[in-house]
N, C-alpha and C positions, 0 to 999 in steps of 0.2 A: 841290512848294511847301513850306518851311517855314518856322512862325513863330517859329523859335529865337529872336530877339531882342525877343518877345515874352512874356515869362512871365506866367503868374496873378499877379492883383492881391495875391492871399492866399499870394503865397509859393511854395516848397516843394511838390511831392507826396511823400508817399510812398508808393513803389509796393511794397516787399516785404510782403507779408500773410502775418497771423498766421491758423493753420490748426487748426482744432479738429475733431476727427472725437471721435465717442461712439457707440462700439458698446452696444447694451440687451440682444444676445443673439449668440451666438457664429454661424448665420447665419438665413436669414430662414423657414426649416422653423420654427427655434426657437423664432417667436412665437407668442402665446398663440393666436391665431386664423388660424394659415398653416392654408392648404387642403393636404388631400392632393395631391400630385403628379398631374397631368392631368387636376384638379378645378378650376373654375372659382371663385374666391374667391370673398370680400361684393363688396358695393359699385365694381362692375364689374371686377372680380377683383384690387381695393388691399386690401390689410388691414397690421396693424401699425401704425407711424408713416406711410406712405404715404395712410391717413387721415385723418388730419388738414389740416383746410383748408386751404386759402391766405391766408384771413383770418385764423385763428388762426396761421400764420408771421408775417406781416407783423407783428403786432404784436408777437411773440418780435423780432423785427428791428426795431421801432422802436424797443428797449431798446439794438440794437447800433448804430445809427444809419445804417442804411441803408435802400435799397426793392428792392422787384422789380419788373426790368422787363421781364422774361415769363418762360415755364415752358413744357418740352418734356418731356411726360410719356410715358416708355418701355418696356417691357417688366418691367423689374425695377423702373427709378427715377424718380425725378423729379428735373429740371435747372432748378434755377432762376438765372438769371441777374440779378444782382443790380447796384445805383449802383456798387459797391465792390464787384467779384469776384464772388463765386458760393455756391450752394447746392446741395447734392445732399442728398434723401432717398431711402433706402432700406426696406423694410420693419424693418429690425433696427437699420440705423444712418445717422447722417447726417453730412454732413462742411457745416462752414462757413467759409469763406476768404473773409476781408475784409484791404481795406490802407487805406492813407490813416490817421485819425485813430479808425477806428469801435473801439465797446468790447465784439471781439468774446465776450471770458473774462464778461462780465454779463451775454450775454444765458442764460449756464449755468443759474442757478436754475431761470429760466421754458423752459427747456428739458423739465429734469428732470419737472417741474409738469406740463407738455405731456403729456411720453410716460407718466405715470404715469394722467392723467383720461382721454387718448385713445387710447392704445396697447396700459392692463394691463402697463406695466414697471415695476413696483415699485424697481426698480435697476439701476444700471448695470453692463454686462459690462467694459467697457474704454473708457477712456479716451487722447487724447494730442494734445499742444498743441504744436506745433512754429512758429518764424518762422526766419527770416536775422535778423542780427543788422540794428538800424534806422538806415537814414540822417540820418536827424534826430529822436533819440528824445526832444527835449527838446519836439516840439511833441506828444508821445501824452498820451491824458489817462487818469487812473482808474491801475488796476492794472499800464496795458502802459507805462508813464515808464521799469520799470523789471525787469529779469529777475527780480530778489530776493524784488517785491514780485508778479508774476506768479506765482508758485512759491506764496507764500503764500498769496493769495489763493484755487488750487486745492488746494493741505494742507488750508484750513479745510472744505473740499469732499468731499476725498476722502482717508481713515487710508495709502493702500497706497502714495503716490505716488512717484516717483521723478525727480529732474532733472539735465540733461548738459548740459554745452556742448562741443560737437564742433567742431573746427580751432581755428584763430588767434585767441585774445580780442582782442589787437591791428590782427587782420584778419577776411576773409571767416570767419565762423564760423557755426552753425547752434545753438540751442537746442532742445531737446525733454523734454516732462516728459510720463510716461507712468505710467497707473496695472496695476498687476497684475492678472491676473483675476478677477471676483468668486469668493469662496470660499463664497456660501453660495447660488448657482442655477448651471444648468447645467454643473455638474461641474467648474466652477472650482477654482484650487488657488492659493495663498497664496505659492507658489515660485514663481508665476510661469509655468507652461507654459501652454498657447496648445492651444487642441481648435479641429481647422481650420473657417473658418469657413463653406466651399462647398467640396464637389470639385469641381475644375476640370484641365481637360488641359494636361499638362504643358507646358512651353515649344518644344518639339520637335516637339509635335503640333499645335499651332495652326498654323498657315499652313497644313498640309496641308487642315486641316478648314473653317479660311473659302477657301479655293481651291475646294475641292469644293461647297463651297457658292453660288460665284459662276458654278459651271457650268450648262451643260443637267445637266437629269437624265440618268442613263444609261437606255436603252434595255430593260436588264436590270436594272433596283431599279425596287421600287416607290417610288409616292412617297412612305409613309411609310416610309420606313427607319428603324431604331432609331438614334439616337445612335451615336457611336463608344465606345466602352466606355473606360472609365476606370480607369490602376491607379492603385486605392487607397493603395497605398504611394508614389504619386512627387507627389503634391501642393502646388501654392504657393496657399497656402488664402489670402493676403494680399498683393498687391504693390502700389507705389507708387515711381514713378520721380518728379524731381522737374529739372527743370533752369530754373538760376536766373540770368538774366542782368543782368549791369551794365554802362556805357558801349556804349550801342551807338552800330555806327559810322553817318555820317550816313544812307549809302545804306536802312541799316534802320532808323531811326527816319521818314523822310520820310514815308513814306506815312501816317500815322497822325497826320496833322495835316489838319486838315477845309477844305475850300478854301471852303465855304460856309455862311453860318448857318444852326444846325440849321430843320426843316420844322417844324410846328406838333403834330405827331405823332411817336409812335418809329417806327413804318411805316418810314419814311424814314430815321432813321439805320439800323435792320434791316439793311433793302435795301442799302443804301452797305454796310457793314458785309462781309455776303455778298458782292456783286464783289470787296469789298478781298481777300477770306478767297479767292477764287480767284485772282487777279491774282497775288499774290504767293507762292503755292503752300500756305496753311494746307490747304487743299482735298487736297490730295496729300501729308501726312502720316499718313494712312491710307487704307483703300482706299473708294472713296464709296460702293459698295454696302453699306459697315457701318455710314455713318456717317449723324447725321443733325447736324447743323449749327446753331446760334441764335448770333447774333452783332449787337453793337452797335457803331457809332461814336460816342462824344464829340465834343462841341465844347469848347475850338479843335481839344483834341486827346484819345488815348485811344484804347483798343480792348478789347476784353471778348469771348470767344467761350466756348461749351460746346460739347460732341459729346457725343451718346450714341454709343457703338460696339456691336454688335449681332454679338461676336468668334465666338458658336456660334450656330447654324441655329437650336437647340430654345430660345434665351433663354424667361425666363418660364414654363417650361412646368413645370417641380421647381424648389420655394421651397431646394433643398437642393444646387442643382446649377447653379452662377453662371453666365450665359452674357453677359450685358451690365456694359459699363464707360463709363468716361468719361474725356476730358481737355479740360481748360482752360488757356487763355491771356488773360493779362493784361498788355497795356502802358501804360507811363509815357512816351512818347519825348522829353519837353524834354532838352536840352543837357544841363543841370546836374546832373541826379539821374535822367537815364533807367534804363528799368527792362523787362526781360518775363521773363514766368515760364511755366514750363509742365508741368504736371502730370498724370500717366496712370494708372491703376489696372489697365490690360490687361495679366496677365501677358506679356512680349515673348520671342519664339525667343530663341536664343544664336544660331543659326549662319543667315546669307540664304537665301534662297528665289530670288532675281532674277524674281518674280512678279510684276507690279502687283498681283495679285489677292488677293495675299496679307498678313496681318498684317505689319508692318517688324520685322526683329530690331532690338535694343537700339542697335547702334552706327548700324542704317541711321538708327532714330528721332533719336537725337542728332545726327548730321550734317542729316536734312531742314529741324530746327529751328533749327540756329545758322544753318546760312545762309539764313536769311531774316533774321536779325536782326543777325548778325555782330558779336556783346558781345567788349569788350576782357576781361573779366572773365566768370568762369563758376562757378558752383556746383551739383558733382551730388549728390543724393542717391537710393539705394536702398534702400528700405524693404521687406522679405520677411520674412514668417512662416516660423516651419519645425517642426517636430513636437518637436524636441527639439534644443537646441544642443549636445550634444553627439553628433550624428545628421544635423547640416545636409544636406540634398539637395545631392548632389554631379553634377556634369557633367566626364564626362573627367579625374576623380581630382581637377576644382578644388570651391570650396566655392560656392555660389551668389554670393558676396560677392565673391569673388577673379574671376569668371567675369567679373562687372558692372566690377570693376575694369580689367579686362584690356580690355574692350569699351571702358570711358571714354576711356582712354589710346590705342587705335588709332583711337578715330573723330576725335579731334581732334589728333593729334600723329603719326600718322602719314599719308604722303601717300597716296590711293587708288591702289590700282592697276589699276584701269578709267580709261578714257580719258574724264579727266575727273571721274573722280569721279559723285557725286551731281548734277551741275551743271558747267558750264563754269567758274564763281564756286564750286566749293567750297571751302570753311572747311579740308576735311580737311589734317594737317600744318600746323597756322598758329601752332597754340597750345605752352605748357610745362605742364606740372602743377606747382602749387605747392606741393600738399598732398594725403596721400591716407592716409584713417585707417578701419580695419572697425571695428566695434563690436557686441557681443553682447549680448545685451538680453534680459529671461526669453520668450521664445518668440520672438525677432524679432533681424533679422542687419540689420547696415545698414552701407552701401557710402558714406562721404563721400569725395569729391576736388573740389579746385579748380584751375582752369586759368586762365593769362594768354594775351593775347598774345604773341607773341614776337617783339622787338624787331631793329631792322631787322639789326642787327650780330650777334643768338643765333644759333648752329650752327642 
């Protein structure tokens, strides 16, 4: 059912949201009151920003203009699912994504305020503000009307900042203003390098180790086995995949239009929510044993979901040794200005596994998501830390950047060669790349491209 030729009385959505993440310490060992590793923290083992209320957010958020409308608290984080996108806090750091009209760059002060009265962060580690460029910037209010004045607004903020606009000004492009590392806590440096922010297992070791984890135990391990060990030298202390979709076609937007008025309660859109998130395969974007799930339906229409993903056995258990992440999705579906986005922090393999059981590599992830939603338009972003850009972690003599490139470009432009693909309806082979640009950044590599569909008459 859809109510395409029905729009909001109030116009317009807009769905691309502006994304603010604030690191207060390089990782969550760092804070003033992380427990020792295999020590139970305060206050049922939260410490850092992870203490801080819920009542004390909500009110940070009524400065941005939105609510919460619930919270799935995890091993490492908390997921808050929010009117407008989403929240995550972390012990060290917290990411906020909102779209529509909210003003997310004001709720910054009482941010800061926050983690300085409840946290002991006297300062910020890092900083970064990224959106898509807006489909109708002229209805944003306050400082997001305009990139110029976005930029200046956080200059007054922050001495070290930095701002880009990545691809086509005239087209799909991406902005991002980023600040350097503090120079005067935890070993911060003024040039910009980056001290990782969790060891974590390489891209080549994951699948192996949530596989093993979704087994029986062997017969011959105990059941406390140590961890699989970690080299030090091959770490992606930061990642963030980002896939941004526009024009979707009807078959994926349909679903995301509410056949009945909402219930008297969220219960009820929850619930809807959840079938919809299996019906249509969100459920199988990763694997379920990792994942835990909160998801809402709007009325008439709309969709909002979180995962925590739970990528290593030991999550939680070393403030210094990341094992949980997350991704979110958020849709627009009207005709006019449709919209979904989707975003993951779980470093991804390079190379398949052909496991259910296992994490999805990079290109499997991008294909399980476009075809559910099947956008005429696409925009990827790769966001990774790396120890030294002159030193990128390299795969196969390529650069982490160029790897992700290589990945973008075969999951959607070349056609599978499994029978079928991902799906009988896969996407794979459908699209052109429009545009494809690295960029190097003081401790951070990033992988932009954008892809069309390809028109009935394109090779």
């Amino acid at each position: 059912m859809s109510n395409d030729d029905q729009p909001p009385a109030n116009g317009p959505f807009e769905g691309p949201e502006k994304l603010l993440e604030i690191w207060f310490a390089p990782s969550a060992a760092d804070c003033p009151d992380a427990p020792a590793p295999g020590t139970p923290g305060p206050d049922g083992g939260k410490f850092g920003l992870r203490k801080v209320s819920r009542a004390v957010w909500e009110e940070m958020l009524d400065i941005v203009k939105c609510k919460i409308l619930s919270v799935v608290e995890g091993m490492e984080m908390d997921a808050y699912l929010l009117s407008e996108s989403s929240f995550f806090v972390s012990p060290h750091r917290l990411i906020l994504k909102t779209c529509g009209t909210t003003l997310n760059l004001l709720g910054v002060p009482r941010i800061l305020q926050i983690a300085r009265e409840h946290a002991d962060f006297p300062s910020v580690y890092r900083l970064f503000y990224s959106r898509k460029a807006f489909m109708f910037p002229e209805r944003q209010h306050g400082p997001h009307r305009d990139w110029r004045a976005e930029i200046e607004f956080l200059d007054n903020l922050f001495p070290n900042g930095a701002a880009y606009t990545v691809g086509k000004v005239n087209g799909d492009h991406w902005l991002l203003y980023l600040t350097a590392p503090s120079d005067n806590s935890f070993g911060g440096s003024s040039n910009g390098s980056t001290a990782p922010s969790s060891p974590q297992v390489p891209p080549h070791d994951i699948a192996a180790e949530t596989e093993a984890d979704a087994s029986e135990v062997r017969a011959d391990s105990p059941v406390d086995e140590p961890p699989v060990s970690v080299d030090e030298d091959n770490i992606a202390s930061d990642y963030t995949i980002e896939i941004l979709m526009t024009h979707l076609s009807p078959q994926g937007r349909a679903p995301f239009f509410s056949k009945d008025p909402p219930a008297e309660t969220h219960d009820t859109s929850g619930a809807d929510a959840l079938a919809l998130s299996s019906e249509i395969g969100i459920n199988n974007i990763f694997p379920s044993h990792i994942t835990t799930l909160d998801a809402y339906s709007f009325y008439p229409c709309g969709y909002s979901c979180n995962a925590l993903l739970k990528w290593r056995p030991d999550a939680g258990e070393n403030p210094a040794r990341s094992g949980e992440g997350y991704y979110t999705i958020h849709v627009t579906p009207e005709e006019g200005w449709s919209y979904a986005s989707f975003e993951c922090n779980v470093p991804l393999p390079t190379k398949p596994t052909d496991k259910s059981t296992s994490v999805p590599d990079l290109k499997t992830l991008i294909r399980r998501v476009v075809d559910i939603f099947r956008p005429g338009k696409i925009t990827l972003t790769l966001f990774i830390s790396c120890e030294d850009n002159d030193a990128t972690e390299e795969e196969e003599g390529e650069s982490a950047v160029e790897t992700a490139q290589r990945a973008f470009k075969s999951a959607l432009t070349h056609s599978s060669r499994r029978n079928g693909g991902e799906g009988a309806a896969s996407s794979a082979g459908l699209y052109k790349r429009t545009d494809k640009i690295n960029y190097e950044f003081g401790g951070y590599d990033l992988a932009f491209a954008s892809f069309e569909l390809r028109s009935p008459s394109s090779p």
